[in-house]
N, C-alpha and C positions, 0 to 999 in steps of 0.2 A: 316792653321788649319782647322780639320774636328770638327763637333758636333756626327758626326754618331754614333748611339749607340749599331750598330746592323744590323740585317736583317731587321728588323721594320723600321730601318732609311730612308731605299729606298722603303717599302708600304706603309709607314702611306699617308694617303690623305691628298693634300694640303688645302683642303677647307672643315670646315664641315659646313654647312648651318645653321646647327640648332642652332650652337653655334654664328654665324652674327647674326640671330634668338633671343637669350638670349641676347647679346650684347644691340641690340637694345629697347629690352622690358625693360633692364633694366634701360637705360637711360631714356627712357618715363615713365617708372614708376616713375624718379626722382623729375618729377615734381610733382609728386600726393604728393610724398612722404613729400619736402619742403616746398611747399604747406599745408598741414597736418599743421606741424610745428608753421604755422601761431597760431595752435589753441593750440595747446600744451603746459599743464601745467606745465610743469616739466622744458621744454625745451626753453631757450635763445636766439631765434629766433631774426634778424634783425628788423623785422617786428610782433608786436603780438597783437592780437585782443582781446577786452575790458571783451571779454567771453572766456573763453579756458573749455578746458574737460579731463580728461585724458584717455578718449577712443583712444585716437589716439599712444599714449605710446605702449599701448598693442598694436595694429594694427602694426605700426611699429617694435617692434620686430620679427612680425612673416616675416617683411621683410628683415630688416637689418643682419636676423642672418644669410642670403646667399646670397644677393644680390651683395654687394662691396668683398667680397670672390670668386665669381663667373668670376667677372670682372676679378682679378688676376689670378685666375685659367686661365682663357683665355687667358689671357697677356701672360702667361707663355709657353701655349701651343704654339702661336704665336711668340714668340721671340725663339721654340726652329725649327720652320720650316726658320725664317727670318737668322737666324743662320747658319744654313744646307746650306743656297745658299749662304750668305755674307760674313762668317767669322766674326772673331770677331771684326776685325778694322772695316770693313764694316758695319756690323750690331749696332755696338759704335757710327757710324755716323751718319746710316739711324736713330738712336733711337734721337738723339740731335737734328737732322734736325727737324724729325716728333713731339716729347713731347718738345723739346725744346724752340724751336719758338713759337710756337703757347702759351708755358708756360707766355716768358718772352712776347710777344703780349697784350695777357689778361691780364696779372698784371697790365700794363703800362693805359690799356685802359677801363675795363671795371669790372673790381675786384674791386676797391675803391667808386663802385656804392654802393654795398650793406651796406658798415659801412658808409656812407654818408647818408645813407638814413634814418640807425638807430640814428644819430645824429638829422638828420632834426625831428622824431616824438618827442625826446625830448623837455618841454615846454623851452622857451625861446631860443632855439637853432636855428640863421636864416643863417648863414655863408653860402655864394656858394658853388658848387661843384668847380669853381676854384681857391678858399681860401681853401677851403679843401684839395684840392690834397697835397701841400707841406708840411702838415701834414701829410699823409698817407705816402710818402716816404719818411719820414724823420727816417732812419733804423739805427740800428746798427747789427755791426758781434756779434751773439751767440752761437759758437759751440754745444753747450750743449744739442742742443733739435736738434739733425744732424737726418734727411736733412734739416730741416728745419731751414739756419743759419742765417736768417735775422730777426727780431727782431726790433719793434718798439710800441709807443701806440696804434698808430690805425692801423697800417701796418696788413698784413696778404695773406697769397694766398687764402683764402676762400675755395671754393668748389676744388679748381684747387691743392687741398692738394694729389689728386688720382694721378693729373699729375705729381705732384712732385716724390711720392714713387716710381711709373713704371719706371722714368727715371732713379734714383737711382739704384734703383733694376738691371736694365736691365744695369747698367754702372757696376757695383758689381759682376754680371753674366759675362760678354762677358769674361776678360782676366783669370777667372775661370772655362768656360764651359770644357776646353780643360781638363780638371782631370774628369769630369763627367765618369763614367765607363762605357765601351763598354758595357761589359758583365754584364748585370741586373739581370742573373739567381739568383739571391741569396735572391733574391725581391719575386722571384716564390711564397718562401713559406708562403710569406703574403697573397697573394691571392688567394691561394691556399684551404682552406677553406672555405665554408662556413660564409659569414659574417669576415673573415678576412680582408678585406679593411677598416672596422671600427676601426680599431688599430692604422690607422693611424694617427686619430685624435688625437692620446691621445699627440703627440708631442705640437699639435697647444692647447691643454688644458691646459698642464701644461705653454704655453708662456701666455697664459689666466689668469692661477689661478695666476703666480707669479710674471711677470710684469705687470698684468692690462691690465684693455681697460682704451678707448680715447674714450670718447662722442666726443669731433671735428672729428675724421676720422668713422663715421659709425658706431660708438660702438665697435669697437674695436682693438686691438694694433697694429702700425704700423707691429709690428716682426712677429705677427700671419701672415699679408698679404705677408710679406715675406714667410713664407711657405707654402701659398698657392700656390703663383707665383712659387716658387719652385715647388713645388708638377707639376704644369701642364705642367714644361719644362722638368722634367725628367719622368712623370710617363702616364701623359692622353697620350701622342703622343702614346704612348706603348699598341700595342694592344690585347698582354697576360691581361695588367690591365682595358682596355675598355670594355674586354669580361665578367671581373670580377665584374666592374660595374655593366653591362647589368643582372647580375646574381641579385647582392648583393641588388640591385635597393628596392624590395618591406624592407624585414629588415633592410634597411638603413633608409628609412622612415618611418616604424616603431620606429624604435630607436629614429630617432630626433622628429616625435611627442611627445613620453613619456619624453624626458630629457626636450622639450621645457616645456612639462604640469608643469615640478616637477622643471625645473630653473627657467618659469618667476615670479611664485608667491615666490619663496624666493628670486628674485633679488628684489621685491617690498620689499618686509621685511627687506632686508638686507638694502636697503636704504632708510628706514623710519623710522632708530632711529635718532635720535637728535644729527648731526655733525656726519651723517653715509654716506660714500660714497663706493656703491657697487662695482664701478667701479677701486677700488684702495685701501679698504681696505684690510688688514692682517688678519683679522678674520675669525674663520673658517667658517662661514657663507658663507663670501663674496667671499671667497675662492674658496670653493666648488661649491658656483652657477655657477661662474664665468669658472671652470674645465665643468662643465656639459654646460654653453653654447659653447663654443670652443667647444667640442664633437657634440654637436648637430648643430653646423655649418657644420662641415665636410662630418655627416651622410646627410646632407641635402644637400649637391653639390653632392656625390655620388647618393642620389637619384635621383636628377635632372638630372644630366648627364648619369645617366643609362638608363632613363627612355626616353629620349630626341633620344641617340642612335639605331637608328631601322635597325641592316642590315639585307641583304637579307635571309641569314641563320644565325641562332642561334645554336650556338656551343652546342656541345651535353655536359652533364655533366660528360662522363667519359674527352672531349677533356677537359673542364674548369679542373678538376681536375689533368692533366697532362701537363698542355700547359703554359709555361714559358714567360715572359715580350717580348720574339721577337718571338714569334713565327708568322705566316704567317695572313693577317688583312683579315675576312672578307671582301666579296662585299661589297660597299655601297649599302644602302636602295634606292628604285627606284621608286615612287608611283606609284601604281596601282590601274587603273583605272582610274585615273586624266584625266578631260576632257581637251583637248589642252590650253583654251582659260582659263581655269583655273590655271592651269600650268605655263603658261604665265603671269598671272598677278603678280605669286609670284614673278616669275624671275625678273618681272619687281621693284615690289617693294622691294626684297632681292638688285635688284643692286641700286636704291636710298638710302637705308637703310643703307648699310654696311659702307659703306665711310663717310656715314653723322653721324658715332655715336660719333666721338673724338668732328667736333664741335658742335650738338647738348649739348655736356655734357657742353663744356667751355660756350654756351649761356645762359643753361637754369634760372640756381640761379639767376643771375643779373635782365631777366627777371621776375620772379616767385615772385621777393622780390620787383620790382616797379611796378606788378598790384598790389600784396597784400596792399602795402605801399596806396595803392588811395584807396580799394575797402573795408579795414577795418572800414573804416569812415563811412561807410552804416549804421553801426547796423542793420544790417538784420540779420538773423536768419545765426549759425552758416554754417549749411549743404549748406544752398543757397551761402556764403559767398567764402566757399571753391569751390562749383562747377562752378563759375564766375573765381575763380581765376585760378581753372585749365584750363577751356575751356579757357579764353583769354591769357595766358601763354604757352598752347600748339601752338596756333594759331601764337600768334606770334614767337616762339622759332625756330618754320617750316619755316615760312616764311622769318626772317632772316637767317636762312640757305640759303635759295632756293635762295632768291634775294641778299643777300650782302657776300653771302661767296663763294658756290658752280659755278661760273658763270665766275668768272675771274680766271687767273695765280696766281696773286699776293693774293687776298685772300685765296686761297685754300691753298698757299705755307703756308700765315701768318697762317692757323687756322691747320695746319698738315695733308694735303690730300694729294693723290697721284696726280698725272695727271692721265686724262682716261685712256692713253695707257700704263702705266707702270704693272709690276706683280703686285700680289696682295702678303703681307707678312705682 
C-alpha cells in the first residue's frame, strides 16, 4: 500500500525544523501553562493555591486556542511521511510501539501521582501512595466516552489524554489512508484565493459550535483534534497549500486576533450566567462563541505555519494563483549569514530537543503538580509562587529526561524514543 498523493509525494521534505522547533516550545510552554493552573480561578487543578486570579484564564486562552491544535497538525504531517516509508501495517506498529508503551508505562507508573496528591491536600485525608494505587486502578469498561474506555473513581490518563487521541487517530488513519486521493486538484480552488485557506476552518467551527469543547483535553473537542490531525496528513505535506499559507499568513492573523477579541469576552458571558456552561451549552450565545473560537484556532495555525515557513524563493503571485496542491516544493530556507559556531549550536540543540518532546510531555504534569503540591504552602506572593514552581519543574522535568530515560535501551524504548541510529519519522 502507497500513501503517495502526487508529485508532492516524492518533494515534500522529510524534515521541517521549525515544526521539531514548535513541537518542543510547545511542550515547554506546558509547564508555564499547568503551572498557571495552580493559580486559576475558574479551573480544578490537582493542586490549588489559597489565592488564585483570573488573569491566567485569559492568558491561557490566547494559548490553548493553538497550542494542542498545532501538536495534531504535526502529528498528522508526520504520520503522513511515517506512512509513505512504512505502510499501513508498518506504520499501525511503529504508532503502538512508539504511543503505545510509553502510554500503558505512565499509567501504570506515574499518572496516579497527580490524583494522589489532590487526595493528600484534602484535610483529614493520610492514606499512602501504596493504599492508594488499588484504588486508582480499580476500572471498569465504558464504551461511551471512546477512546477513552476505562473508567473508574479516581482512575484517569490525566495529561497522557493527547497520547491516547494520536494513537487512536493514527490506528483510524492507517487501513483508511489507502482512499486518500492522489489527485488533490480540486482542493486548488480553496487556496486559490486570497485568504481562502480560512474556509477551512469553518468545518473545525461547526465540530466546535455543535458538539462542544472539553476543558480536560485543552479546551477543546476531541473530533475538532481529529481534524486537525487530518488536515496536516492530507494537506501541510502539500506544497500548493504551504505556498498558500506562506501567502495567507498576515490575514490569517488578522482574523484570529479580531474573532479572539469578539470570542473571549462572550465566552466569559456566556459562562457567567448561573448553571451556564460555555463549553456545551445550546445557546445561541454559547454557540456562536464557541463557532468563532474553532475559526480562530485554525486562522491561527495558518498563521503560525506560514509565518514559521521561510523558503529560499517565494512564489510569485501569478505562480500562488495557478499552482495546484502538487505542484513542485520550493527550496528549503538556508540561513544566511549564520555564523558556523552558531549554526552549530542549533543543530546541536534541534537534535536533543526533537526526540526528547514525547517524554518531556509524559514527565512534565506529575512533576509540575509535586512541586506545586510543597511550594503552595508558602503563602508567598502569587507571581513568586508560580516562578519557583516553573523554574524547579523545568529543572527537574530535564533532568529526568537526561538522567533516567535518554541514557539507556530500556527507558528510551519504555518512554517511546527511537534508537540514535534509526530514521527519524
Amino acid at each position: 500500500m502507497t500513501t503517495r498523493t502526487g508529485p508532492s509525494a516524492q518533494l515534500a521534505p522529510e524534515r521541517r525544523p521549525e515544526l521539531d522547533a514548535m513541537r518542543a516550545l510547545v511542550v515547554v510552554g506546558l509547564v508555564f501553562f499547568h503551572a498557571s493552573l495552580v493559580f486559576d480561578s475558574r479551573d480544578d487543578f490537582y493542586v490549588k493555591n489559597a489565592e488564585t486570579t483570573e488573569i491566567t484564564f485569559i492568558i491561557a486562552a490566547l494559548c490553548v486556542i493553538w497550542a494542542m491544535p498545532l501538536l495534531f497538525l504535526i502529528a498528522g504531517l508526520g504520520s503522513w511521511h511515517s506512512m509513505r516509508r512504512r505502510g499501513a501495517g508498518g506504520f499501525a506498529r511503529e504508532r503502538l510501539t512508539r504511543l503505545g508503551v510509553p502510554l500503558v508505562f505512565a499509567t501504570i507508573t506515574i499518572i496516579p501521582v497527580p490524583q494522589w496528591l489532590r487526595l493528600l491536600g484534602r484535610p483529614g485525608y493520610d492514606e499512602s501512595y501504596w493504599a492508594f494505587l488499588p484504588k486508582f486502578f480499580s476500572v471498569r469498561l465504558d464504551l461511551s466516552d471512546f477512546p477513552f474506555v476505562l473508567d473508574g473513581e479516581y482512575f484517569e490518563t490525566g495529561h497522557l489524554w493527547f497520547v491516547v487521541l494520536l494513537l487512536v487517530f493514527s490506528l483510524l488513519l492507517a487501513p483508511v489512508a489507502r482512499w486518500v486521493p492522489r489527485d488533490r486538484a480540486w482542493l486548488a480552488a480553496i487556496a486559490r484565493p486570497r485568504g481562502g485557506l480560512l474556509l477551512l476552518g469553518l468545518p473545525v467551527a461547526v465540530i466546535c459550535a455543535l458538539v462542544g469543547l472539553e476543558e480536560a483535553f485543552g479546551g477543546w473537542s476531541r473530533w475538532a483534534y481529529l481534524a486537525f490531525f487530518v488536515y496536516g496528513f492530507v494537506l501541510v505535506t502539500d506544497p500548493g497549500f504551504r505556498a498558500a499559507m506562506r501567502r495567507d499568513r498576515l490575514p490569517a492573523a488578522v482574523a484570529g486576533a479580531v474573532l479572539m477579541a469578539v470570542g473571549v469576552p462572550g465566552f466569559i458571558v456566556a459562562g457567567d450566567a448561573p448553571g451556564a456552561d460555555a463549553f456545551t451549552d445550546l445557546t445561541p450565545l454559547a454557540v456562536g462563541v464557541r463557532a468563532l473560537y474553532g475559526l480562530a484556532g485554525w486562522c491561527w495555525l495558518v498563521a503560525i505555519l506560514g509565518a514559521l515557513d521561510r523558503p529560499s524563493r517565494a512564489p510569485s503571485e501569478s505562480e500562488l494563483s495557478e499552482a495546484g496542491p502538487s505542484e513542485s516544493e520550493p527550496s528549503e530556507s538556508r540561513p544566511s549569514g549564520s555564523r558556523p559556531a552558531e549554526a552549530g549550536l542549533r543543530r546541536r540543540l534541534s537534535a536533543y530537543l526533537a526526540p526528547a518532546v514525547l517524554p518531556l510531555y509524559i514527565l512534565h504534569q506529575p512533576i509540575v503538580v509535586a512541586v506545586a503540591y510543597f511550594v503552595v504552602g508558602w503563602r508567598a506572593p502569587i507571581l513568586l509562587e508560580y516562578l519557583v514552581i516553573v523554574a524547579i519543574s523545568l529543572v527537574l522535568t530535564v533532568a529526568a529526561y537526561d538522567v533516567l530515560v535518554r541514557r539507556t535501551r530500556v527507558t528510551r524504548f519504555l518512554f517511546g524514543m527511537r534508537e540514535p541510529t534509526a530514521g527519524s519519522g
